[in-house]
C-alpha positions in Angstrom: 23.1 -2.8 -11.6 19.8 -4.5 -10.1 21.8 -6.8 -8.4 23.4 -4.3 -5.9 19.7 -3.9 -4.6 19.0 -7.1 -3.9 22.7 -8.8 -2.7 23.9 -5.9 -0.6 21.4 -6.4 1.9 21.2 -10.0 1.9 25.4 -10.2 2.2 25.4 -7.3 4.8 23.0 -9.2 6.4 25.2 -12.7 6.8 28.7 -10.2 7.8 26.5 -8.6 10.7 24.7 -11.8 12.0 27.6 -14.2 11.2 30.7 -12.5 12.5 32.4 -14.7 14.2 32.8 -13.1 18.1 31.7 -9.8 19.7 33.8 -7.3 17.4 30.5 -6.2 15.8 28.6 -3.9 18.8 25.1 -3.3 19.2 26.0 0.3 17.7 27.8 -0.9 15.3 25.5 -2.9 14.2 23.2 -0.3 13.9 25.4 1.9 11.9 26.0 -0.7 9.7 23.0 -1.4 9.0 21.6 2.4 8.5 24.8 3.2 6.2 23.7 -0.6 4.0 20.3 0.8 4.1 21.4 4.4 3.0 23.5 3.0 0.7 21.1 0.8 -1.3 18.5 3.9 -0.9 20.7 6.3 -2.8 22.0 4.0 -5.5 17.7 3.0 -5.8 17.4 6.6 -6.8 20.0 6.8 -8.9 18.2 3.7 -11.0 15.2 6.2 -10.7 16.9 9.0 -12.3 18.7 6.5 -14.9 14.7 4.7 -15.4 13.2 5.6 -19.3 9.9 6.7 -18.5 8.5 6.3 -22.3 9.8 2.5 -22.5 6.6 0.1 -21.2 9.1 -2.9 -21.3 12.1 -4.3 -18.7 14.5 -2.2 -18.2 18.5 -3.0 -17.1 18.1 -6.2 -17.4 20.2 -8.9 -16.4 20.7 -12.9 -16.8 22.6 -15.6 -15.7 22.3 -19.2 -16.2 21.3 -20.8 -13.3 19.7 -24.1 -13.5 18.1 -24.5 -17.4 16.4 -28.3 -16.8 14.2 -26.5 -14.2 13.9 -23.8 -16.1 15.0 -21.2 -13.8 17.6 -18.8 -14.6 18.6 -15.6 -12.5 16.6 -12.9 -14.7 15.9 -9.3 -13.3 14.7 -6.2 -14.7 12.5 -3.6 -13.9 9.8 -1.6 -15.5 6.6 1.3 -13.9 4.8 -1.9 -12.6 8.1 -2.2 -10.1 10.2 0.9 -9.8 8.2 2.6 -7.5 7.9 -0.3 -5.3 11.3 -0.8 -5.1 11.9 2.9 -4.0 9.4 2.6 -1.4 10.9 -0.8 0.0 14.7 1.2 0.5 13.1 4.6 1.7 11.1 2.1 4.5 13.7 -0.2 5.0 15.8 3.0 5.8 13.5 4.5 8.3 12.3 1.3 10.0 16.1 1.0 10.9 16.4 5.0 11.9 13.7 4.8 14.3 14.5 1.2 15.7 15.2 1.3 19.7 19.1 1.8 20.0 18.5 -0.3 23.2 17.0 -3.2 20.7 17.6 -6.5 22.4 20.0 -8.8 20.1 20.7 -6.4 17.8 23.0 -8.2 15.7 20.1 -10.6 14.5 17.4 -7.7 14.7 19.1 -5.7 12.3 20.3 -9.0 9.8 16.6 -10.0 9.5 15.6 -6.3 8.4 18.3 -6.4 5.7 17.6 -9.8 4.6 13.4 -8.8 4.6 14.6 -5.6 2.4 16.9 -8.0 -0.1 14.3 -10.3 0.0 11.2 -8.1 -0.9 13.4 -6.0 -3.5 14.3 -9.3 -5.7 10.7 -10.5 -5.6 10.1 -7.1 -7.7 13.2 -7.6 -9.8 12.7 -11.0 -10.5 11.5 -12.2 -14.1 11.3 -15.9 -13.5 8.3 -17.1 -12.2 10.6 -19.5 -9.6 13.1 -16.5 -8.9 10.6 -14.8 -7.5 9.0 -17.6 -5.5 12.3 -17.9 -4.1 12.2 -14.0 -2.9 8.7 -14.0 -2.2 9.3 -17.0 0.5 12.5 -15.5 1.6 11.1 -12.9 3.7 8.7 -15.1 5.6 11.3 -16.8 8.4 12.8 -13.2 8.9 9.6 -12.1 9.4 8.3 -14.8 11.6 11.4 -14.2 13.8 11.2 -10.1 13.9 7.2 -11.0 14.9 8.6 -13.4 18.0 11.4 -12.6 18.9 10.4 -8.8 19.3 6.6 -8.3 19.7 3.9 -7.7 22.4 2.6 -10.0 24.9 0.9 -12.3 21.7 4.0 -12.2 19.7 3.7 -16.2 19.4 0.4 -16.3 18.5 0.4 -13.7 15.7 3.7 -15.0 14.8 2.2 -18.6 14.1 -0.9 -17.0 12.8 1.2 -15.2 10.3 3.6 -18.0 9.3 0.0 -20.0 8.5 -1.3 -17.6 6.6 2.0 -16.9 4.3 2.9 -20.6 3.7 -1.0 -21.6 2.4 -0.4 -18.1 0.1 3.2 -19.5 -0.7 2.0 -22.6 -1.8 -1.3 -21.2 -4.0 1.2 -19.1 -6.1 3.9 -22.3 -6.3 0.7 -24.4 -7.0 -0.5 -21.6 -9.6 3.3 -21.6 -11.3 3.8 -24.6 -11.8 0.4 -25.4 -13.6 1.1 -22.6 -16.0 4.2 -24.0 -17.0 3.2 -27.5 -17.1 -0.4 -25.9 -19.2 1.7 -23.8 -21.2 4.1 -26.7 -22.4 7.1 -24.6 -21.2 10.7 -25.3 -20.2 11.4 -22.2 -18.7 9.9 -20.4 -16.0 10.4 -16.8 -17.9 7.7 -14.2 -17.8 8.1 -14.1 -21.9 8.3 -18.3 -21.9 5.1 -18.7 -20.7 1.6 -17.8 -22.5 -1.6 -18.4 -21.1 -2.8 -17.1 -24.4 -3.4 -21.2 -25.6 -5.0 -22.6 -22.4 -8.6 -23.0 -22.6 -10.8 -20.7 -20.7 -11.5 -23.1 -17.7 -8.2 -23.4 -17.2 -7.6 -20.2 -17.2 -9.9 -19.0 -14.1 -8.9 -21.6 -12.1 -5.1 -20.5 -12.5 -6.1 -16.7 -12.1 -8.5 -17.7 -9.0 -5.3 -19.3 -7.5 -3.3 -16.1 -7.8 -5.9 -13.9 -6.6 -6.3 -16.0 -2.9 -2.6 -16.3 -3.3 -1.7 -12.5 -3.3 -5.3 -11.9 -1.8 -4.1 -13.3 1.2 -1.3 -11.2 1.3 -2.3 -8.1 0.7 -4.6 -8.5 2.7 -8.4 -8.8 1.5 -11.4 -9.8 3.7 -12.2 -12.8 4.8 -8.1 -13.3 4.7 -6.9 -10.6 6.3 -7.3 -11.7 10.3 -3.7 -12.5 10.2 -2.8 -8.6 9.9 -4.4 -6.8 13.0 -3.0 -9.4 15.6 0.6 -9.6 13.2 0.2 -5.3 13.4 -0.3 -4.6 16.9 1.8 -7.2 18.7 4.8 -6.1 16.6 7.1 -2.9 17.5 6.7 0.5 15.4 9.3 0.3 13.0 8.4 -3.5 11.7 4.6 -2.6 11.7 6.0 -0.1 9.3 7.6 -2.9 7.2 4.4 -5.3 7.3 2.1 -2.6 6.1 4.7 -0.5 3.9 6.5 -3.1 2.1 4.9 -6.7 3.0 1.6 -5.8 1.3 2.7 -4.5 -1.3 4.4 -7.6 -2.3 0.2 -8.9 -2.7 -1.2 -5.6 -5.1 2.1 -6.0 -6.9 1.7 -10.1 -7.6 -2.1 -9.4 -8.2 -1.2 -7.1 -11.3 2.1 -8.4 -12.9 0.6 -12.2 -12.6 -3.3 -11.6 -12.5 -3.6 -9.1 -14.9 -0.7 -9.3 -16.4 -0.5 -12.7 -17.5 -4.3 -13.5 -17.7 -6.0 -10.7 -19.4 -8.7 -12.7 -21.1 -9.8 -14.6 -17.7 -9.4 -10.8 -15.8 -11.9 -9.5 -17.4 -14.0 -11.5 -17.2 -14.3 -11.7 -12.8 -13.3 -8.4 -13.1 -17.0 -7.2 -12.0 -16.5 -9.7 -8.9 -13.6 -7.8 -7.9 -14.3 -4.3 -8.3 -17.3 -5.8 -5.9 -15.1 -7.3 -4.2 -12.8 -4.2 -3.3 -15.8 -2.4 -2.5 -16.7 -4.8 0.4 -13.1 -4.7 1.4 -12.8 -0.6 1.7 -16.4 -0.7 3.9 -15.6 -3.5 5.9 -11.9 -2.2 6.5 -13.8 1.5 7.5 -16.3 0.8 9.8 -14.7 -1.9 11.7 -11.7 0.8 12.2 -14.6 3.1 13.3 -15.3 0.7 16.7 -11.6 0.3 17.6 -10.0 1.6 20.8 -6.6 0.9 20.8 -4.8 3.1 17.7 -3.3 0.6 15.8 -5.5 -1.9 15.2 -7.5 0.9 13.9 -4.4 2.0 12.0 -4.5 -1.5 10.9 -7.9 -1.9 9.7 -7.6 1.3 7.9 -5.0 -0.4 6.1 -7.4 -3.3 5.2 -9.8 -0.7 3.4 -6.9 1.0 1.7 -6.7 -2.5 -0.5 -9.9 -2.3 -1.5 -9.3 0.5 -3.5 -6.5 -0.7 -5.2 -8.5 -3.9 -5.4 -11.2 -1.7 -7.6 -8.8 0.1 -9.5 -6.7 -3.0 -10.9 -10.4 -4.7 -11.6 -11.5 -1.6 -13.5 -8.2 -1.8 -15.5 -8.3 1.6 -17.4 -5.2 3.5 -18.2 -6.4 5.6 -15.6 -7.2 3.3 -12.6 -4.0 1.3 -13.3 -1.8 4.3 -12.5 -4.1 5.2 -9.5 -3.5 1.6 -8.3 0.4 1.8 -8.6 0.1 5.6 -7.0 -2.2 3.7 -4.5 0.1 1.4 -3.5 3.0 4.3 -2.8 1.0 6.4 -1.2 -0.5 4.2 1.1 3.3 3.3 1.9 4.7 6.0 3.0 1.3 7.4 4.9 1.2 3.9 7.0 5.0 4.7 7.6 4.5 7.9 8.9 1.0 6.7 10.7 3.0 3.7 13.1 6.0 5.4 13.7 3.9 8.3 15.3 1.8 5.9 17.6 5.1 4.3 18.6 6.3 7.8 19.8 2.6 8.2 21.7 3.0 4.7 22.9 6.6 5.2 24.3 6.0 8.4 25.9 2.5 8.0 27.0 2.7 4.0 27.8 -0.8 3.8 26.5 -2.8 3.4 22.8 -5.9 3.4 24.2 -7.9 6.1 22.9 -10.0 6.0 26.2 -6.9 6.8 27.9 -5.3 9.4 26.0 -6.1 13.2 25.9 -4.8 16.6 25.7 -1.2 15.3 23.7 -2.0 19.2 21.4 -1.2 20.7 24.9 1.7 23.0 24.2 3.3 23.1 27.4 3.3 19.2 28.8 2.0 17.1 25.4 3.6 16.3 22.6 2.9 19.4 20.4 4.7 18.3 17.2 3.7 14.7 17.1 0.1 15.6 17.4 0.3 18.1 14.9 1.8 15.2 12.4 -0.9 13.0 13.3 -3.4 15.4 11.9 -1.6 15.9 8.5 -1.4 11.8 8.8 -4.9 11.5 9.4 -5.7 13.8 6.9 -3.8 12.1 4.4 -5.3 8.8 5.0 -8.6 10.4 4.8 -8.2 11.8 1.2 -7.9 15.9 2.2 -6.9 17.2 -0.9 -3.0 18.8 -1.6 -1.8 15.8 -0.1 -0.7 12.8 -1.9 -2.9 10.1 -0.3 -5.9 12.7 -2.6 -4.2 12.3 -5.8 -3.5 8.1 -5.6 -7.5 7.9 -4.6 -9.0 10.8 -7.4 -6.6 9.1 -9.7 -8.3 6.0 -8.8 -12.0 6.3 -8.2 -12.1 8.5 -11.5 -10.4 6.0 -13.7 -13.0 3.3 -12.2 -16.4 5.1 -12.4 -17.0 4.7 -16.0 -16.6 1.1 -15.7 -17.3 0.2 -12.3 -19.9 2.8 -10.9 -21.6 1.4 -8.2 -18.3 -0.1 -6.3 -16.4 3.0 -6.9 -19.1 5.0 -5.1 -19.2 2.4 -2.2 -15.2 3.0 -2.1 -15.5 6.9 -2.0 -18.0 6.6 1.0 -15.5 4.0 2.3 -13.3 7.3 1.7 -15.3 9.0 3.8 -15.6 6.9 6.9 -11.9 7.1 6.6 -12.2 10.5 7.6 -15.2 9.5 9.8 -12.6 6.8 12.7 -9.6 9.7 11.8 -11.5 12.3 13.6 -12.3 10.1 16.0 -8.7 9.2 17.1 -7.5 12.6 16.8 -10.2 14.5 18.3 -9.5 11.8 21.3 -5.7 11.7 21.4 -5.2 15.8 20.5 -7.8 17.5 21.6 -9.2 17.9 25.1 -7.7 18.9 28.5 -4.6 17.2 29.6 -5.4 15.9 33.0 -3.8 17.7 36.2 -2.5 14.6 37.7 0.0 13.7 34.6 3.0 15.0 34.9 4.9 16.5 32.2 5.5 13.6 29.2 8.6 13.2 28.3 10.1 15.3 24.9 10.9 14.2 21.7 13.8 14.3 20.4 14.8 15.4 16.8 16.3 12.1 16.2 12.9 10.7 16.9 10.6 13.1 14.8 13.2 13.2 12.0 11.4 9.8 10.3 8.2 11.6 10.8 9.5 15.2 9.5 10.2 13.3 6.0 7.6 11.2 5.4 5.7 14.6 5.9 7.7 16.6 3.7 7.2 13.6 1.2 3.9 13.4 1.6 3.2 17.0 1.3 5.4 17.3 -1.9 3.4 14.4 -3.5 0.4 16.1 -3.0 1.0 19.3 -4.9 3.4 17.6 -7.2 1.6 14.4 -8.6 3.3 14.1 -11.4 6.5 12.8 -9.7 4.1 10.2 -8.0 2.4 9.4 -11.3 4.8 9.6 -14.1 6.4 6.6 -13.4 4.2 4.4 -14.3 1.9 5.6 -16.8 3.4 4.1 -19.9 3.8 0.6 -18.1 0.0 0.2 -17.2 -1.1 1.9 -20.9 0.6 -1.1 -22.6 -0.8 -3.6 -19.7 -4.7 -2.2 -20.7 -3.9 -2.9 -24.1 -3.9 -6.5 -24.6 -6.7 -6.7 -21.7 -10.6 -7.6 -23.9 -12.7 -4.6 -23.7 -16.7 -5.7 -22.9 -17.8 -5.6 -26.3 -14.6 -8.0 -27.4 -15.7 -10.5 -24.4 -19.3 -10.4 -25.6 -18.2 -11.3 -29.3 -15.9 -13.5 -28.6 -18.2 -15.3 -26.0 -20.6 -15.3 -28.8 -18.4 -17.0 -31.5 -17.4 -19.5 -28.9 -20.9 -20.6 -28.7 
């Protein structure tokens, strides 16, 4: 059943790059790859539907023998840590290929690397062997790489490098990190339920867990390791920004909480306080460097950066309630960031400018772009916390499950919250607002095929917002049983004591 998520895309991906000849046409390619996208959506919802909310294990599991003297065997399952994530990487994976230019040059290879990104990213959340999901976690990085290249701005090759860097030194941390909690552990098999960290000494145990947090840190992205994002983010086209942001970095918040917290509970909290701190840094810098940004999506990007920083926070606080704020974080963010790029790629492309010092007027009714502006507001305010909207809910849920342990961070992250708002009215009051000038001609219209993406991440969005309990319900017995086995202060303290 798991399998179909991860194999459909990857095979669809070999038939539509491999085929031998030109029988498969550029629109051909594109229908196939929407109907494989569509396809793997729908039966991702139907796993939804079919998912046991009250069970905090794996779920449909499956195994296959694979290679038992490295200890790795083809093990997948799913649980509330991963079943949102999956959904978001289909839904994204859909609408990246939707909104894609029809006139894309090379199509055939476009559209292979964005199925093979989406098979790659979707077993790295299935997988249950450490080296199975190395294995998916690398996969994406060449595709990647190429999509950055072959198809970005004027800097493609420099943020393609940059990012290619910056993946393989994260690559190796978590291989580096893996392999000395086997060998630690006395292990032969890389299996999530082979390996205990429960018997390595302390030491031991915070170098391991500092390698998995600069790992997936670099990843997600957290400051000072994030420079790779902006460049990767702006020189890349609309609908593979929306993959980066949506899907990529998730890949990091989910690592950080199956393998840091999830596998190191005793050494978590115990830098726990240096992360909340940490996250705090994060959300400010990510904010008010946004703030001084003129071109819309490197502030878009930046935004992002801060966005980490409070799921950063809420995993460090580790409450029942932060943990399901960080998974409704991570979702949230998702979906907003989707909706966010693909509307400055519609500005962009019927503008030709995202320069904030160059736009104006686009809420003009007659010759601007009425709707898109309209959906950058609800974007904006979305982003910026407003409440009724879903992006409110995953940061409430959040801050309030991290006050009572973390105080003074989770106030730092709600005035980050509120410089959020700050750079948001900023772009829009700049982009929307204003008088269109006389000498521009009429912009060109939208078509519904081109505000369709937008119209559902909306919709989504909005439904989120006043129904949080389809965002949150997911995961909540999942991150309960994850709290439980984590020391609370007074446990550290004693045990810290006895040690001595």
């Amino acid at each position: 059943m798991l399998s179909v998520l991860i194999w459909i895309p990857i095979i669809s991906a070999a038939i539509i790059g491999f085929w031998p000849g030109n029988a498969i046409q550029p629109s051909r390619a594109r229908l196939a790859s929407l109907t494989v996208a569509g396809i793997v959506l729908l039966w991702n919802l139907f796993i939804l539907l079919k998912f046991d909310i009250s069970y905090p294990g794996m779920q449909f599991q499956e195994y296959l023998p694979w290679n038992e003297t490295l200890g790795l065997n083809y093990q997948l399952g799913v649980d509330g840590l991963s079943i949102l994530m999956l959904v978001l990487n289909s839904f994204l994976t859909w609408i990246a290929i939707y909104s894609s230019n029809k006139n894309t040059e090379r199509p055939r290879l476009y559209y292979s690397m964005v199925l093979l990104v989406s098979g790659g990213v979707a077993g790295a959340f299935l997988a249950e062997n450490l080296l199975l999901f190395f294995l998916f976690y690398e996969l994406e990085l060449i595709p990647f790489y190429l999509l950055i290249c072959i198809w970005g701005g004027e800097k493609r090759a420099y943020a393609g490098i940059k990012f290619l860097i910056y993946t393989a030194v994260s690559g190796a941390l978590i291989l580096a990190t893996f392999l000395g909690m086997v060998w630690l552990t006395g292990s032969h098999s890389f299996a999530f339920d082979a390996v205990s960290t429960q018997n390595i000494s302390a030491g031991m145990q915070l170098l391991l867990l500092g390698g998995i947090v600069l790992g997936f840190g670099i990843k997600m992205p957290l400051v000072p390791f994030h420079t790779w994002l902006p460049d990767a983010y702006v020189e890349v086209s609309a609908p593979i920004a929306i993959l980066l942001g949506g899907v990529l970095a998730k890949l990091g918040t989910y690592g950080l909480l199956r393998f840091g917290l999830g596998m190191f509970p005793q050494a978590w909290s115990v830098i726990a306080p240096s992360l909340a701190i940490w996250g705090a840094i994060n959300a400010i810098y990510g904010a008010v460097i946004a703030i001084a940004q003129k071109d819309i999506k490197r502030m878009v990007a930046y935004s992002s950066i801060g966005h980490m920083g409070y799921i950063l926070l809420a995993a460090a606080a580790s409450t029942p309630l932060s943990l399901v704020g960080a998974v409704a974080q991570m979702f949230s963010h998702g979906i907003i960031l989707a909706i966010l790029f693909h509307l400055v790629g519609i500005v962009e492309a019927k503008v030709g400018t995202r320069e904030l010092d160059k736009l104006n007027g686009l809420m003009s009714p007659i010759r601007g772009l009425p709707l898109i502006s309209a959906l950058l507001v609800l974007s904006g305010m979305a982003s910026a916390g407003i409440p009724g909207l879903t992006g409110f809910v995953a940061e409430f849920i959040s801050f309030q499950g991290s006050f009572s342990t973390f105080p003074i961070p989770t106030l730092l992250c709600v005035v980050a919250s509120g410089l959020t708002a700050v750079y948001f009215v900023i772009l829009l009051n700049r982009t929307c607002f204003g008088r269109l000038q006389n000498n521009l001609a009429y912009y060109p219209k939208v078509v519904w095929a081109e505000k369709m993406p937008a119209l559902i991440l909306a919709s989504l969005i909005i439904f989120l917002g006043v129904q949080p309990t389809w965002l949150v319900r997911w995961s909540e017995t999942t991150t309960t049983s994850m709290v439980a086995v984590i020391p609370t202060p007074e446990k550290t303290v004693i045990s810290e004591i006895a040690l001595k």
